[in-house]
C-alpha positions, 0 to 999 in steps of 0.5 A: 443037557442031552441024557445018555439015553436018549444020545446016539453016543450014550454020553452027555452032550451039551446043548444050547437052546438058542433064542430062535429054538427057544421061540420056536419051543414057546410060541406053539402048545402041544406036542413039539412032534404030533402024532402021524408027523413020521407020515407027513415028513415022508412025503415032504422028503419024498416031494423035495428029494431030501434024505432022512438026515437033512435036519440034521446036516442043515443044522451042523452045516449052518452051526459052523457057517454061522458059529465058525467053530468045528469044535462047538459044532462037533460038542453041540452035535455029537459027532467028530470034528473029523466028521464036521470037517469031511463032511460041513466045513464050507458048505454054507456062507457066513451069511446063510448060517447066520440068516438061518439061525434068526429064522423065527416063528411069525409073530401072530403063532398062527402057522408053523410054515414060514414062507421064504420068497 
């Protein structure tokens, strides 16, 4: 559970930690986010052309393509369906949402970076 605090709304939200996000959180010790991260993510948004929210529409985008519920995704996030609707409705496959939600680390947790072909 997301405290009030820390959520853009000031409301609890509920969050599920899936197995993908859960082996992510387990197979590296230390800091999720280090220290001089800000930098780094910077100039890899800078290098792609990407906006500073691109985590977070990634994840609402694949969330409905996977999970097919506008609701859950709204719940999850913390946003409107209306907001989901306008904005991620139909972004991304089935296929796409469902793939990117079985991304996991590589099986030695030697490197955070998966290379995609």
């Amino acid at each position: 559970m997301c405290a009030p605090r820390i959520s853009k709304t000031h409301d609890y939200r509920q969050i599920i930690v899936r197995d993908n996000l859960r082996a992510w959180l387990t197979t590296f010790p230390g800091d999720i986010l280090p220290k001089g991260f800000e930098r780094e993510v910077k100039d890899i948004r800078e290098k792609f052309g990407l906006s500073k929210d691109v985590l977070r529409h990634t994840f609402f985008s694949m969330h409905v393509a996977a999970f097919k519920s506008v609701g859950e995704a709204a719940l999850e996030g913390g946003n409107t369906e209306a907001v989901i609707k306008k904005h991620y409705l139909n972004l991304s496959s089935y296929t796409e949402g469902a793939q990117f939600w079985k991304i996991m680390p590589p099986a030695t947790g030697e490197e955070k970076v998966i290379h995609f072909p």
